[in-house]
FIDOMI-771520 format. One record per residue (C-alpha): x, y, z; residue number from 1. Coordinates in Angstrom, 1 decimal, padded with zeros to 4 digits. Layout:
REM residues N
- X|Y|Z|NUM .
...
This chain:
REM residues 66
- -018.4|003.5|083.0|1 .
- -014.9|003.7|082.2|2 .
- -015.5|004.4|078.2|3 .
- -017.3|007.6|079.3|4 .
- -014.3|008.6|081.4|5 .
- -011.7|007.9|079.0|6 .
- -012.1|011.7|076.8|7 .
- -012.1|013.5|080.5|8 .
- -009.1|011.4|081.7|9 .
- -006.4|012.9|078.7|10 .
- -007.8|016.2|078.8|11 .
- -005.8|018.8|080.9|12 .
- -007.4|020.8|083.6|13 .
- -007.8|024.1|081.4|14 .
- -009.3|021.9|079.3|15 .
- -011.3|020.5|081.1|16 .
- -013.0|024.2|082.7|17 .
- -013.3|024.5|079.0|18 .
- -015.8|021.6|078.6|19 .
- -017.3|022.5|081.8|20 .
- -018.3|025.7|080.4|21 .
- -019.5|024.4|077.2|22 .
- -022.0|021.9|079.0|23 .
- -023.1|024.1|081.0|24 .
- -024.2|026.5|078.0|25 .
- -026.2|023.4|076.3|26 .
- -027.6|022.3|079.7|27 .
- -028.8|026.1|079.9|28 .
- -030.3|025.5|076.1|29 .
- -031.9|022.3|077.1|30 .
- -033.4|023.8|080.4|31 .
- -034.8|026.3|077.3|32 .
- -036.0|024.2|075.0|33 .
- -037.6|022.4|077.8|34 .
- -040.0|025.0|079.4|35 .
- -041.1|026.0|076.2|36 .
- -041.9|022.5|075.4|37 .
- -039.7|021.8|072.4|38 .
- -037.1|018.8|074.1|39 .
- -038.4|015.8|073.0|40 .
- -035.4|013.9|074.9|41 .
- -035.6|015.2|078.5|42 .
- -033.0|012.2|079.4|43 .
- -030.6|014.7|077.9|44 .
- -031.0|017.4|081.0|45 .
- -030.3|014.3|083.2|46 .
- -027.0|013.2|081.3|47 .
- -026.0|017.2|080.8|48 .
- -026.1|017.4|084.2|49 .
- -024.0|013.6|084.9|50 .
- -021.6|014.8|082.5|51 .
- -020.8|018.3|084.2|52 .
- -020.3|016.2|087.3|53 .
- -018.0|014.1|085.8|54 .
- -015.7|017.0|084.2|55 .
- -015.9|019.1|087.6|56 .
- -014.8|015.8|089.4|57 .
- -011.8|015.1|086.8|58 .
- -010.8|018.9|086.8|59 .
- -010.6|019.0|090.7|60 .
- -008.8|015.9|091.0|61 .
- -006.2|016.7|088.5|62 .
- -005.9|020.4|090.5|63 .
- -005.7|018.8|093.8|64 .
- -002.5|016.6|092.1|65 .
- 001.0|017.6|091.7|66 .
């Protein structure tokens, strides 16, 4: 668990909103490719989703500290 927190950990907040951003676009284009039955991994929506967690969790905690 900890080598999948590592990147988020050294990244900066701004950063950070930046990744959120940029997961949230592909999880939009795996949601796509999904419904017109094209995703032959679904796993990825689930570990899309996991990851946005994860940057939204850093981001906040790093906000919330002076």
């Amino acid at each position: 668990m900890a080598k999948k927190n590592q990147t988020i950990d050294n990244k900066s907040a701004a950063e950070l909103g930046e990744e959120a951003n940029k997961l949230k676009k592909e999880l939009f284009d795996l949601r796509f490719k999904n419904s017109t039955k094209s995703l032959s991994d679904t796993m990825a929506l689930r570990r899309t989703r996991r990851q946005i967690a994860r940057v939204l969790t850093a981001a906040k905690q790093k906000s919330a500290t002076p």
